[in-house]
C-alpha positions as a printed NumPy array, in Angstrom:
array([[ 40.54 ,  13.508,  -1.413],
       [ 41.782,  13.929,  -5.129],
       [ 42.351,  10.77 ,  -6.748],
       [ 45.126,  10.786,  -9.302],
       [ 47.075,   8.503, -11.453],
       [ 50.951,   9.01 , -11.6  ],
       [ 52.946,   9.468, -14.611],
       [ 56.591,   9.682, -14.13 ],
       [ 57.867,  12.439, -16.272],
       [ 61.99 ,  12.595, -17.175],
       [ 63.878,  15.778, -16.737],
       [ 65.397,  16.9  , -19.885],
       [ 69.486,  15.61 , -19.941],
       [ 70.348,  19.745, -19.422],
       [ 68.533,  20.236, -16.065],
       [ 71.234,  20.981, -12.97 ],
       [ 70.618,  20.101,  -9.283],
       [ 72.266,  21.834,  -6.722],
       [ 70.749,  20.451,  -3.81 ],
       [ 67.707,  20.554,  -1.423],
       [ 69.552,  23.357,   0.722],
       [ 69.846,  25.74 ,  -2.323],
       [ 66.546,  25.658,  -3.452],
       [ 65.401,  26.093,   0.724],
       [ 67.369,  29.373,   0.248],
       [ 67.116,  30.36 ,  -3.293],
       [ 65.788,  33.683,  -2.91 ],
       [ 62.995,  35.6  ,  -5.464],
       [ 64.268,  36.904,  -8.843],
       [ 61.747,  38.685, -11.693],
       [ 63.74 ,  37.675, -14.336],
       [ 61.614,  40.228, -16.853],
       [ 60.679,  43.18 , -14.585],
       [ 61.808,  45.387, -11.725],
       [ 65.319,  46.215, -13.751],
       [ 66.798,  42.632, -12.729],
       [ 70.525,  42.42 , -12.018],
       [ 72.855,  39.576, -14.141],
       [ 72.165,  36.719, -11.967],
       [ 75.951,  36.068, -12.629],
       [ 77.145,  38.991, -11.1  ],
       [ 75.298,  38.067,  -7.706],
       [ 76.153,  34.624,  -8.079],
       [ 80.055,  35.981,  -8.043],
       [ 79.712,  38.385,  -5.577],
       [ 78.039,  36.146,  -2.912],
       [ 78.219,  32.28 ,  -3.268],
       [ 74.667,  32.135,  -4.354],
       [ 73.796,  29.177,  -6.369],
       [ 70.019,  28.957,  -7.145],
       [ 67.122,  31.687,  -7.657],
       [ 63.342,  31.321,  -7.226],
       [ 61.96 ,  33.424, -10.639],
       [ 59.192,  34.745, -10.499],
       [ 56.048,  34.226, -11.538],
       [ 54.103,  31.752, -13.396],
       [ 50.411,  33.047, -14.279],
       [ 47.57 ,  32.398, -16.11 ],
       [ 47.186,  34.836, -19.356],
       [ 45.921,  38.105, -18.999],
       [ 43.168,  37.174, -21.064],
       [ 42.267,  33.811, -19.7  ],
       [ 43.021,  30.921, -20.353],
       [ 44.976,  26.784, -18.909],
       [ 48.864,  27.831, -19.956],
       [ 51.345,  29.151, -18.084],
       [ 52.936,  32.63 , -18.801],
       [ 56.007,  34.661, -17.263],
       [ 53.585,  37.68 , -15.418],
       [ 50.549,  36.822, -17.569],
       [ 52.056,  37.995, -21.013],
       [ 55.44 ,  35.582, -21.825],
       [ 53.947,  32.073, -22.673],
       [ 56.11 ,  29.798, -21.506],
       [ 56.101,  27.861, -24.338],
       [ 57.471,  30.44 , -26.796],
       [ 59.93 ,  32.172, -24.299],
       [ 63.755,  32.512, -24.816],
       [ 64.51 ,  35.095, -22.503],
       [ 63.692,  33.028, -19.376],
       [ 65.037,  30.277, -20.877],
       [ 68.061,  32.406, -21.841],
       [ 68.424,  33.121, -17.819],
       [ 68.22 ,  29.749, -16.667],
       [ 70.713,  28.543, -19.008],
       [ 73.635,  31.379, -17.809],
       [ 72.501,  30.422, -14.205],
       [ 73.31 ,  26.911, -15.201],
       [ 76.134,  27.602, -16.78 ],
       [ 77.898,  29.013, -13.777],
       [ 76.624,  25.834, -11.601],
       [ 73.602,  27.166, -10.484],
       [ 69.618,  26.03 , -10.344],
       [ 66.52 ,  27.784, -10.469],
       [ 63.043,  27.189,  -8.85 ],
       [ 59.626,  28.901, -10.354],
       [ 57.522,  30.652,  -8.232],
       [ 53.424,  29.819,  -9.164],
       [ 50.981,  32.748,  -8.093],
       [ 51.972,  35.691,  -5.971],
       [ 50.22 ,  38.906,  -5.373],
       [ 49.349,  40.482,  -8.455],
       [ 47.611,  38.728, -11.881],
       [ 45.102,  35.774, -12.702],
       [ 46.449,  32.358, -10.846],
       [ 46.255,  28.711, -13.033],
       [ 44.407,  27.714, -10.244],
       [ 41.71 ,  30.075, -10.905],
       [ 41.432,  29.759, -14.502],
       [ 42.413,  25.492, -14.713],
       [ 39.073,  23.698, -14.137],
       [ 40.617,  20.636, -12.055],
       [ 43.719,  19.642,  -9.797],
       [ 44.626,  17.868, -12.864],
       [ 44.301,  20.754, -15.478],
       [ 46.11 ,  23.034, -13.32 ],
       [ 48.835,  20.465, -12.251],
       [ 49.499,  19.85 , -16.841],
       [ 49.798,  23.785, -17.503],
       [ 52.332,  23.348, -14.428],
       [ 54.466,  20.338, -16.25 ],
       [ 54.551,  22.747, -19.528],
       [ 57.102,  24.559, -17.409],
       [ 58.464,  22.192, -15.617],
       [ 59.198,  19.927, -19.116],
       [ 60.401,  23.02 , -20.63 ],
       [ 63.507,  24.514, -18.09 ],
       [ 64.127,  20.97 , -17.003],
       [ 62.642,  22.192, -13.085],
       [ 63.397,  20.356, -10.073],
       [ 62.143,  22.549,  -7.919],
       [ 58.855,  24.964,  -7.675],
       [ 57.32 ,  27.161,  -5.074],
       [ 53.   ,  27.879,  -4.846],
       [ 52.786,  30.925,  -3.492],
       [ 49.364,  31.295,  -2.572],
       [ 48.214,  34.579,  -1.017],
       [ 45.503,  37.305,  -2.012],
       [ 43.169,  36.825,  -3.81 ],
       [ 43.491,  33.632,  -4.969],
       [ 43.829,  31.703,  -1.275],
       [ 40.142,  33.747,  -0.636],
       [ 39.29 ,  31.402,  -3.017],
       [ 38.733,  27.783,  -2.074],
       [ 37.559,  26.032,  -5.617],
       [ 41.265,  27.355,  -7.101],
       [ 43.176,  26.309,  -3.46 ],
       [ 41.814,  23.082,  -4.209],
       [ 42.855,  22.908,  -7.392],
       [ 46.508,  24.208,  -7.015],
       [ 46.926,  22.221,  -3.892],
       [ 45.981,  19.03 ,  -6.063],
       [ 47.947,  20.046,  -8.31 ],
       [ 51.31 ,  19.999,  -6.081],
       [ 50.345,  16.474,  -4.982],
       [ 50.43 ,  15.323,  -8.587],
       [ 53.132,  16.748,  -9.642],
       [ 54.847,  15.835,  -6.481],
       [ 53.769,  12.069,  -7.917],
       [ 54.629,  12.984, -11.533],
       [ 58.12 ,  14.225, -10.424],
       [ 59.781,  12.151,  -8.046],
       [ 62.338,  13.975,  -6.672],
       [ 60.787,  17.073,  -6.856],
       [ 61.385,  19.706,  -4.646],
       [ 58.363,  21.731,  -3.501],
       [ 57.355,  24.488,  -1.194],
       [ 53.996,  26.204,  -0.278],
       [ 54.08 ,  29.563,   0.705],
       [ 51.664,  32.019,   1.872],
       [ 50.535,  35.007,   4.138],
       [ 52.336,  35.377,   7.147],
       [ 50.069,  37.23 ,  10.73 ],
       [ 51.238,  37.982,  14.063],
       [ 49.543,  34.892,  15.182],
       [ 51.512,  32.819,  12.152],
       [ 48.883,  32.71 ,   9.513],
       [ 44.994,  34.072,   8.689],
       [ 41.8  ,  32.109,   8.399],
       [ 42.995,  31.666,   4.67 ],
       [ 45.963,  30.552,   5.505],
       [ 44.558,  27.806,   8.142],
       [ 42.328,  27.095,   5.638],
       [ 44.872,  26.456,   3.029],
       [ 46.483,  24.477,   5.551],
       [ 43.391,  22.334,   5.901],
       [ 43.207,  21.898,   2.173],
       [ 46.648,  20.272,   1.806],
       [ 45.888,  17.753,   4.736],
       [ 42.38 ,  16.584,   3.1  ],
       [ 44.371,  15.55 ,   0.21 ],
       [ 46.727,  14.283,   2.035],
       [ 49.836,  16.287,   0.775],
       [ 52.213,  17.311,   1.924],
       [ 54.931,  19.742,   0.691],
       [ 59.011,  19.904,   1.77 ],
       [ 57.719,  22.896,   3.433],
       [ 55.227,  25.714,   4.285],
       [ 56.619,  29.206,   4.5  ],
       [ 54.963,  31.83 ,   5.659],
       [ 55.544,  35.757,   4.781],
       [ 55.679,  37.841,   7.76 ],
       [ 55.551,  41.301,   6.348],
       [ 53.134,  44.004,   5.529],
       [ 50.715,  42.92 ,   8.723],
       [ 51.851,  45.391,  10.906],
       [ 55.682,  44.014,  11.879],
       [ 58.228,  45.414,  13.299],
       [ 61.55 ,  43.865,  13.022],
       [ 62.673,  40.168,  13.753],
       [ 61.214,  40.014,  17.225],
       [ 57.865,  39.885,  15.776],
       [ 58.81 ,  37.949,  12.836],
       [ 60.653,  35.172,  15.054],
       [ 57.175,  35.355,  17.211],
       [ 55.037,  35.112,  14.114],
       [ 56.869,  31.664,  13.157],
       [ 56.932,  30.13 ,  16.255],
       [ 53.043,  31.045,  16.508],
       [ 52.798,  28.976,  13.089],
       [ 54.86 ,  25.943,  14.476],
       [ 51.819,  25.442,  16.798],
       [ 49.337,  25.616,  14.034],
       [ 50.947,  23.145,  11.781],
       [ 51.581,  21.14 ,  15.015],
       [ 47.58 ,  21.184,  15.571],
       [ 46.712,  21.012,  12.152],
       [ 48.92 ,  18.136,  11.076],
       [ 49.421,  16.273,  14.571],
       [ 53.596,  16.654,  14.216],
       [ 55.557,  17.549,  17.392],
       [ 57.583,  20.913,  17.326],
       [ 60.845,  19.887,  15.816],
       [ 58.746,  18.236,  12.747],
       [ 56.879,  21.311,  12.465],
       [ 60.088,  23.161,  12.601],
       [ 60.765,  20.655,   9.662],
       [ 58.4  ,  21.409,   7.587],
       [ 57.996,  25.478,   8.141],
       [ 60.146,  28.172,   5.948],
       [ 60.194,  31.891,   5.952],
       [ 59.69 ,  34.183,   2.751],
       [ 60.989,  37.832,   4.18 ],
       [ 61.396,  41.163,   2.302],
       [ 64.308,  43.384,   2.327],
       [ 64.341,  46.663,   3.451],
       [ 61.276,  48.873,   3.177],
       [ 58.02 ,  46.742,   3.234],
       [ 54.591,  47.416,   0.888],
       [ 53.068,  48.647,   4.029],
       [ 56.19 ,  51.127,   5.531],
       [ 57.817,  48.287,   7.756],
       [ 61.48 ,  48.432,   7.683],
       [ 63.823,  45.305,   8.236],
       [ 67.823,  45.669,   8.263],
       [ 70.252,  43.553,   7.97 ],
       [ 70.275,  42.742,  11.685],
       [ 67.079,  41.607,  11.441],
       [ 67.731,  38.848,   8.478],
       [ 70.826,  37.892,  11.084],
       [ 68.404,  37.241,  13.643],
       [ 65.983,  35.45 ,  11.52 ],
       [ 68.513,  33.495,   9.997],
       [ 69.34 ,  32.914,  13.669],
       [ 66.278,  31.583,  14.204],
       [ 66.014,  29.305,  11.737],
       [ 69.051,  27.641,  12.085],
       [ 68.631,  26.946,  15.341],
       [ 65.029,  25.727,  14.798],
       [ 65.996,  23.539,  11.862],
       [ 63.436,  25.115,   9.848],
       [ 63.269,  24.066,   6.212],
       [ 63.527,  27.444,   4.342],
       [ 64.806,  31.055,   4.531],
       [ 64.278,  33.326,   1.713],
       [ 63.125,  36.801,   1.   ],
       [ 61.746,  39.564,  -1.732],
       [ 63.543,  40.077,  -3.55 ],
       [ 66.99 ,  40.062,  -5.187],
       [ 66.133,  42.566,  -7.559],
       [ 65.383,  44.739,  -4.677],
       [ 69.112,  43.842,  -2.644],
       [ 70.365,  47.151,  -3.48 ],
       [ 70.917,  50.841,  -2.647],
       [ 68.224,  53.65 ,  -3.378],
       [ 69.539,  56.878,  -4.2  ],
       [ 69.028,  58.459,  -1.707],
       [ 69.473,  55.481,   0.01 ],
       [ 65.437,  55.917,   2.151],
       [ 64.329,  56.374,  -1.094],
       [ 62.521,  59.192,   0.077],
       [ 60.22 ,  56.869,   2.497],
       [ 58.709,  54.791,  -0.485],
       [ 58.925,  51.384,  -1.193],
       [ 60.846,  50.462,  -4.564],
       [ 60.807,  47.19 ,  -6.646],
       [ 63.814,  47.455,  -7.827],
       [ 66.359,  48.925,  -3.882],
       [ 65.346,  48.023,  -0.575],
       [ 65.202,  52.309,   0.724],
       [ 67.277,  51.246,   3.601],
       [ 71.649,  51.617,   3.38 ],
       [ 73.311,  48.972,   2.351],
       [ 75.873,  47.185,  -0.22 ],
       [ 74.977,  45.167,  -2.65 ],
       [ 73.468,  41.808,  -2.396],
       [ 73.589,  42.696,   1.814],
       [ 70.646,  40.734,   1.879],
       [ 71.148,  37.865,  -0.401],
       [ 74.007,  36.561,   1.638],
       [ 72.154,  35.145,   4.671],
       [ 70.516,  33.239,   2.19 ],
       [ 73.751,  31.782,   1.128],
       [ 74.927,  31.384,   4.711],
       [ 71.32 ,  29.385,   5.408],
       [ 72.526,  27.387,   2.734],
       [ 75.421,  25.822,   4.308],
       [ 77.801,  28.233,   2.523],
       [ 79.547,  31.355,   2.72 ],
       [ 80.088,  34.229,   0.39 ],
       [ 83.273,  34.516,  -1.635],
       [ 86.423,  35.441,   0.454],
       [ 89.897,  35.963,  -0.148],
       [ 91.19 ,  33.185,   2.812],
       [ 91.295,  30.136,   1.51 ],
       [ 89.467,  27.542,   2.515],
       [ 91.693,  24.842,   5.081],
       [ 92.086,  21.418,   3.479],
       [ 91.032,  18.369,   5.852],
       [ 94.279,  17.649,   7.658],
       [ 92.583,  13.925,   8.684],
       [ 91.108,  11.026,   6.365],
       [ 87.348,  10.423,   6.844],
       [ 86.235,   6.7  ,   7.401],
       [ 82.571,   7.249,   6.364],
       [ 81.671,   7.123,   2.441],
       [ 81.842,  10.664,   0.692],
       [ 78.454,  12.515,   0.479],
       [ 77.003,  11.461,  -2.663],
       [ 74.354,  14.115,  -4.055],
       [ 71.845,  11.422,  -5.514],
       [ 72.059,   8.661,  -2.898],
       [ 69.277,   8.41 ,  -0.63 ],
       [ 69.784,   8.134,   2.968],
       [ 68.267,   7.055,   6.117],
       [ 68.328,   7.732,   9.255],
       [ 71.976,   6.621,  10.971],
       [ 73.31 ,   6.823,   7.97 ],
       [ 77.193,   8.152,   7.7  ],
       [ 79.1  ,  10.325,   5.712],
       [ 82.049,  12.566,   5.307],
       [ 82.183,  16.056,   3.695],
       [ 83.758,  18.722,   3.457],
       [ 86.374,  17.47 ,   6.437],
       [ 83.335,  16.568,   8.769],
       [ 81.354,  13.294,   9.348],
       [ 77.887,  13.721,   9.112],
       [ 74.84 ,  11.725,  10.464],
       [ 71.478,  11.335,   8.743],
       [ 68.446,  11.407,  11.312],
       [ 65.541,  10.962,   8.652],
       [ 65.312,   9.76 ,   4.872],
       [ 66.811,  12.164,   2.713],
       [ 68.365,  13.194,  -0.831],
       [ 69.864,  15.693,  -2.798],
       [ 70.535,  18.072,   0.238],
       [ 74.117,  18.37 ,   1.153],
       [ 75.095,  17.869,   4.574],
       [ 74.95 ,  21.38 ,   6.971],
       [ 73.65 ,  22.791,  10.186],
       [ 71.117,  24.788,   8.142],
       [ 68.03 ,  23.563,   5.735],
       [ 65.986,  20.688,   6.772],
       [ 68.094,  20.013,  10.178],
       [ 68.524,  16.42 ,   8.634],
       [ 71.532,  16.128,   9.125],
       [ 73.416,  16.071,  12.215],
       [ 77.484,  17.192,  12.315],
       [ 79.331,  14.584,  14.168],
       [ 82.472,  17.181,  14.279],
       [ 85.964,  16.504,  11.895],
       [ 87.268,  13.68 ,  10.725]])
């Protein structure tokens, strides 16, 4: 087990919060590739209030400091910076994503947990985060020195950061996750960490629609049942899904429908996240198949834009824009208004949004719904 010593570090005065549910369903934006649409616009035309940018690497050349795709340091950029600020401007939040498919991973090139977690708090110190996502996959999860190190790294800055929201996600199988992915798995629980959620990716492993996606997570509810020693529903808890829109990598397709059932899914699981890849792909081809080839930038299957980005909205608790107004609360509400940085246990009452609301476990910062975490438990109008 890693042995660290925790330093509280302060979020600069600018940094937003929009709650533990948005950052559950912020889905991925590449802020500097794969022609990325004005985060505005999408935030306007769909209700959408956080993003999870994409990614922080290791230079191209080497090296212990983060950089946007393995080129942008961090600690020169303005264009990120630039993004985050209009996103905050409008009431929104980012997350940053850590690792993904392609490039050189901190925790390959970082020497220690507590190398790897420092080039992490660059970024987090700089945008003011207070949320990030590890998204460990291929190669870097084949590699067990730099899991070690980037899973000791989330502990401490989970200790450096209280507050901090963080997820895990990696490689999703039919059976839920690989031996990589178990093994990942393992990691974390050696140190003793352990994350708001893990999220799995169930795409490009030979998939075909929601029915094997919904199968897929409830095969990984059993393994972080096994591996942690939690019962379903705090499995469910703990367990997210990272999907992708429209054509897969690997020529699977998944519509609409099948984000509805998904979301389905994990609403009525209580999971802890629903998100896809990506919002810089939530958009028409032309031709709208794209000519059966996977794009970075459309999703080769018909739709409107941002389709897919609102059933990460609706996971949040929310709904995209509409003309109908919202109906104002006809009745007063006896329990204490939801307050977004109190911290509440289980029993706990409060009203929002016309309804009172029960707490069944610790939590902050995530606003009462039926979605997210499943904390919290609607007790109907006031």
């Amino acid at each position: 087990m890693t042995t660290v010593v925790a330093t509280s570090h302060a979020a600069p005065a600018a940094a937003s919060g929009v709650g533990g549910n948005w950052y559950a369903a912020a889905p991925y934006l590449m802020p500097l590739d794969n022609d990325p649409p004005d985060p505005g616009a999408v935030m306007d035309a769909t209700g959408l209030k956080a993003f999870q940018l994409a990614f922080v690497l290791a230079p191209n050349g080497g090296g212990c400091s983060p950089t946007w795709g393995g080129t942008d340091a961090v600690s020169s950029d303005t264009a990120v910076a630039n993004v985050i600020s209009a996103i905050r401007a409008k009431g929104g939040d980012v997350s940053a994503s850590v690792g993904g498919y392609g490039g050189t991973k901190l925790g390959q090139t970082c020497g220690t947990p507590e190398a790897t977690a420092a080039a992490y708090q660059q970024a987090i110190d700089k945008y003011g985060l207070k949320a990030i996502d590890f998204d460990l996959e291929e190669p870097e999860y084949e590699n067990s020195a730099a899991i070690h190190n980037e899973i000791g790294a989330a502990k401490i800055l989970q200790q450096q950061n209280p507050g901090i929201y963080l997820s895990v996600t990696t490689a999703g199988t039919t059976d839920g996750t690989g031996w990589f992915g178990k093994q990942m798995l393992n990691e974390a629980k050696t140190q003793g960490f352990t994350p708001n959620n893990f999220s799995i990716m169930p795409f490009d492993g030979g998939f075909n629609g929601a029915a094997a996606q919904t199968s897929a997570l409830t095969n990984f509810n059993s393994i972080l049942q096994s591996t942690f020693g939690w019962d379903a529903a705090t499995a469910y808890a703990h367990e997210g899904i990272s999907q992708m829109n429209g054509r897969s990598d690997s020529g699977e397709y998944f519509y609409q429908s099948d984000f509805q059932t998904v979301l389905d899914y994990a609403t009525s699981h209580h999971m802890a996240r629903y998100t896809f890849w990506s919002v810089n792909r939530d958009r028409q081809c032309s031709p709208p198949d794209n000519n059966g080839k996977t794009s970075g930038t459309c999703s080769s299957v018909p739709q409107g834009d941002y389709d897919f980005t609102k059933y990460s909205v609706r996971f949040a608790g929310s709904n995209p824009p509409t003309t109908t107004p919202t109906p104002t609360p006809t009745g007063p509400c006896a329990a204490p208004a939801y307050n977004n940085s109190a911290v509440y246990v289980g029993g706990d009452q409060v009203s929002y949004n016309g309804h009172t609301w029960k707490a069944k476990w610790w939590t902050q910062g995530e606003a009462p719904s039926t979605g997210g975490s499943g904390v919290w438990q609607d007790e109907g109008p006031c």
